[in-house]
N, C-alpha and C positions, 0 to 999 in steps of 0.2 A: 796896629791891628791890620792884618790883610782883609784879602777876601774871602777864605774859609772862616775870619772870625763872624764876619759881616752875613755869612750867608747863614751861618750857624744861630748868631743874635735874629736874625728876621724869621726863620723857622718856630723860634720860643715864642711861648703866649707873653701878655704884657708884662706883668708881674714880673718873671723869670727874666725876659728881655730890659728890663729898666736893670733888676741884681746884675745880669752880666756886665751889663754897658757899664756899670759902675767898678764892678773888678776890672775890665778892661782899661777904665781911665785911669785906678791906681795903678796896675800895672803898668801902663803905657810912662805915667808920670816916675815909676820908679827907674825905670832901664834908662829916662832920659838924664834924670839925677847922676844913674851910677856912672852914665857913658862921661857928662860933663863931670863928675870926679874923677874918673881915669882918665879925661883928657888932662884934665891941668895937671894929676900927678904924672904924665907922661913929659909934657914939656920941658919943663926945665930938667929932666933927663936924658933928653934927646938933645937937646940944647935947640932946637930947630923947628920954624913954621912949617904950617900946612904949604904953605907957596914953594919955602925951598924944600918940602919932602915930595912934593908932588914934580918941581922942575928936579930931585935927583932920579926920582923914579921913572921919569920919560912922559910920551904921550899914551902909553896904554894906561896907565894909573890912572890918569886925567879921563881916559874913556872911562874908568872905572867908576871915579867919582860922578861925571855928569850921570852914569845910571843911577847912582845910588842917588844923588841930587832928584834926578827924574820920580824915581820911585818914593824919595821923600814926599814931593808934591801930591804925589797919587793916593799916598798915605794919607798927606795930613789935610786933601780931599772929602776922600774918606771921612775920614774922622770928624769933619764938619760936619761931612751929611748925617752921620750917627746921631752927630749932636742934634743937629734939626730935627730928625725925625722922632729923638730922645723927648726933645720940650713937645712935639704934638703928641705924643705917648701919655709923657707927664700929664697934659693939659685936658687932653681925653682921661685921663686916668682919675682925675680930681674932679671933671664932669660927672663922670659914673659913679663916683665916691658920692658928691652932691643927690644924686641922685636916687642912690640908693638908702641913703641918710632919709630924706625926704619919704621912697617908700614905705621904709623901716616906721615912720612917726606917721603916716597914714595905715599902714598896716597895724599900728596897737594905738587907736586912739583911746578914746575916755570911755568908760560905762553909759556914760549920758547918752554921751554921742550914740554908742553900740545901739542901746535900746531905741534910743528915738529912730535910727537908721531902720531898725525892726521891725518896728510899730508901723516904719512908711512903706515897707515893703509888706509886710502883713496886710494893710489899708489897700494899697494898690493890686496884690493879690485876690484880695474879697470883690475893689471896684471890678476887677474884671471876671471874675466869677459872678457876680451882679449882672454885668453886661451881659454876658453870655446867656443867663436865666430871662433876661428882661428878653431879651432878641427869640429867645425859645417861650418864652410867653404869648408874643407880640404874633408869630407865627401859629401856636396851637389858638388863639382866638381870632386870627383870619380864616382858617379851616373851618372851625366851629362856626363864622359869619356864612362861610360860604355854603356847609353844610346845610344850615338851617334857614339859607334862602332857596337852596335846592330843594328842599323838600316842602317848603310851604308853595313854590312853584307846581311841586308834581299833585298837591294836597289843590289847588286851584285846579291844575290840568283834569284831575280823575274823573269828576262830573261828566265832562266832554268825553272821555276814551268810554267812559260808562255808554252813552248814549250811543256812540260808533258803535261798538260791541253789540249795544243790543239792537241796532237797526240793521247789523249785517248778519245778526241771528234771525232778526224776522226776516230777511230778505233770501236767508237759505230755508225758511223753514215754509214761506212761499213759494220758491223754487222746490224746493221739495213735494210741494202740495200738487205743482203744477207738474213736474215727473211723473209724480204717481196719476195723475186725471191721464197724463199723456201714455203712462204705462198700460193703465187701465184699457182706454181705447184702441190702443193696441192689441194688447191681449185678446180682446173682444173683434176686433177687425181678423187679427189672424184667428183664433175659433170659430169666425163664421166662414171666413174663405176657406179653414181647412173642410167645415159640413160641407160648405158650397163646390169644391172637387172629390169630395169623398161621391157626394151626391152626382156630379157630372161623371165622375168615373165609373160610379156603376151604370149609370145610365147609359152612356158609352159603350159599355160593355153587353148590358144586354142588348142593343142595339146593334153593337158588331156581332153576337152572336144569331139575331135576327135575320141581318142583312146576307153574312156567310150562308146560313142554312138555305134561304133562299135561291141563292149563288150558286150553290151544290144543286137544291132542286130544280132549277135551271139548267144548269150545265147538263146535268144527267137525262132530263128531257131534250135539249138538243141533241144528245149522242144518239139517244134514242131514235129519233126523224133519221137523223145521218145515216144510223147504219141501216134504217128499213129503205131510206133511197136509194142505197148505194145496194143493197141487195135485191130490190127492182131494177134499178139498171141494171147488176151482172144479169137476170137473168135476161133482160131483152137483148144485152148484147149478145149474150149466150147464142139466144134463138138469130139476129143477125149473123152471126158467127157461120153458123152455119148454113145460111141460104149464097152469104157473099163469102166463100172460102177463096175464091178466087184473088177479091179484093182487099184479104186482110193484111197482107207487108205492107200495101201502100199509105193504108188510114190506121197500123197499129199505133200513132200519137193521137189518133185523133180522141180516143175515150180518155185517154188522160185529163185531155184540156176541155174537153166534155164534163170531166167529172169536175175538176176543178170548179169550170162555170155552175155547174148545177149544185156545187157544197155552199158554194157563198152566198148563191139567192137562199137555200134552203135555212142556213143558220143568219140571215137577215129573216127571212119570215119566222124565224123565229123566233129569233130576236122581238121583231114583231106584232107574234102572236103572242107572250108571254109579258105582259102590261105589268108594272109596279104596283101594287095594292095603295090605296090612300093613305093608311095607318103608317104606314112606314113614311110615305113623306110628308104628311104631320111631325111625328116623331124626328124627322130629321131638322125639320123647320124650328119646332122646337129647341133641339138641344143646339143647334145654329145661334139662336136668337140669343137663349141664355148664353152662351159660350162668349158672343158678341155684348150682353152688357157685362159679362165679367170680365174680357180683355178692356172695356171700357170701363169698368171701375177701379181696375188698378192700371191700366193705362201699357198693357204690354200686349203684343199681337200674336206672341208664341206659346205655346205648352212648356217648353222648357223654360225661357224664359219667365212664365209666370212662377213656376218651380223655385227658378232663381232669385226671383223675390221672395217667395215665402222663405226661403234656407236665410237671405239675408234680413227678412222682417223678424227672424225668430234670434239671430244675432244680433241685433239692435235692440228686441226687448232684453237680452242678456246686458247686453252692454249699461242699460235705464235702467237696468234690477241693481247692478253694480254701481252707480252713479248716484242710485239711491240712498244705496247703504253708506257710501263714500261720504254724500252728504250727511247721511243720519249722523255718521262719527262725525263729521267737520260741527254738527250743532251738538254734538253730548260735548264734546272740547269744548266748546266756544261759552255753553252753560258753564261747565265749570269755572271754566277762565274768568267767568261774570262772576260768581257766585266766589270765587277767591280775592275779586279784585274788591267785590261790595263787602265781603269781611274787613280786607284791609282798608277800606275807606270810612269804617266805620269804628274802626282800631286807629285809626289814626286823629278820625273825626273828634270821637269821645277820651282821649290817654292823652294827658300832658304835656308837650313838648320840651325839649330841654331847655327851650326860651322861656319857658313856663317856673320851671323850676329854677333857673337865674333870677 
């Protein structure tokens, strides 16, 4: 066998690789047969050994042989190793043979067998189908535990939220009571201060109409004095004018500052002569006094200012009328909320619990 046999037998699967190796060793055994028949029938034809055919033939023969000798060795190498690896072939081949014998008689056992096999797989299917059930049991009655101690907790707790609830409904519907006392005086505080400047304003007014008319009939009697003085002087000057014509470029400033002096004693006397009537400053002392305890009773020193207050006292009762209703709604929610909570307290109180019905 060379080495195209060799590399050809290692490529084949086991099976095929053992047939080859097997032809190969009859063939191999046949050619050695026929060569050692044709040798002997050669000799005693030849008449002549291998020694004296190789010493007729010279030393390239003898080259020829040592190759073929060479190549015997590589051969029959070779050949050994086929063999070795032939018995591990063999040796594995009758392991897997065992082995599959052995499958083959676990693959078809007995009826007994089969069913009992059945039965433990069937048993062991249901144990864990059990398991499974028990573990989803063991769970749906921790929920259920935990359920029904939350709720006997909130069934203790509601008494208490009862009582919160309705101590923060009486505490708004106090508050509420005390807005309204607060609105109330309000309202009433600003109603009287609005009488209380409706009333200083007119009075104010007739008063400033008083005082003006006065003012006119004053003013208009001063003018009166004025223009009868100043038309006695023109005419004394007049009459001077004419006795001192000589003397008139030198002193024509002098009636100027004449007149001047003589306008402003004239409207001091009469200033004067023209006294303020009593009525009038009563009336002024009066509406002083009042003016002075109503800056003192809301505590502002201006007109405007007091203004100011009232635009802002009638925005703050806006703001209490709003706060009111805000509250009114925070206690009609808060009733309900009681009034839903005392049903469900009483729905929970008298109905059965699931602990019940366990």
């Amino acid at each position: 066998m060379d080495s195209a046999d060799t590399e050809t037998v290692r490529g084949l699967p086991l099976r095929e690789q053992r047939i080859r190796i097997q032809q190969l060793e009859k063939e191999s055994e046949h050619n050695a047969a026929r060569e050692i028949l044709e040798n002997d029938h050669k000799l005693p034809r030849d008449a002549k050994t291998l020694g004296n055919y190789l010493l007729d033939r010279g030393p390239a023969l003898q080259n020829i042989v040592e190759k073929q000798q060479r190549r015997l060795c590589t051969l029959v190498e070779q050949h050994n190793g086929l063999q070795y690896t032939l018995r591990l072939r063999e040796s594995q081949l009758l392991e897997m043979e065992n082995t599959m014998k052995s499958l083959e008689r676990h693959s078809n056992p007995d009826p007994k067998k089969r069913h009992y096999d059945q039965s433990v797989r069937l048993l062991e299917n249901c144990l864990e189908k059990m398991s499974m059930k028990i573990t989803e049991a063991e769970h749906i009655q921790n929920t259920y535990i935990r359920v029904e101690e939350h709720i006997h907790r909130e069934v203790r707790e509601m008494p208490q939220v009862l009582d919160k609830l309705q101590s923060t409904v009486m505490r708004g519907q106090t508050e509420l009571s005390e807005v309204a006392q607060i609105s109330q005086s309000a309202l009433a505080a600003v109603e009287s201060t609005k009488g209380m400047l409706v009333q200083l304003e007119r009075q104010l007014m007739t008063e400033r109409q008083v005082i003006d008319g006065k003012l006119n009939t004053k003013h208009l009697e001063k003018e009166r004095g004025v223009e009868g003085r100043l038309e006695r002087e023109e005419g004394d000057r007049r009459i001077s004018r004419a006795s001192n014509r000589s003397k008139d470029q030198k002193k024509s400033i002098m009636p100027k500052e004449d007149l001047t002096d003589t306008i402003d004693p004239v409207g001091v006397r009469v200033a004067q002569k023209s006294p303020t009537p009593t009525n009038t400053q009563q009336s002024h002392m009066k509406m002083a006094k009042e003016m002075d305890d109503l800056k003192e009773a809301l505590g502002c020193t201006d007109l405007q200012e007091l203004e100011s207050r009232l635009v802002s006292q009638t925005a703050t009762q806006q703001q209490l009328h709003t706060q009111m209703k805000q509250c009114e709604e925070r206690a009609a929610q808060k009733q309900e909320e009681l009034a839903a909570l005392e049903l469900q307290y009483a729905q929970i109180k008298f109905n059965p619990g699931p602990g019940c019905e366990r």
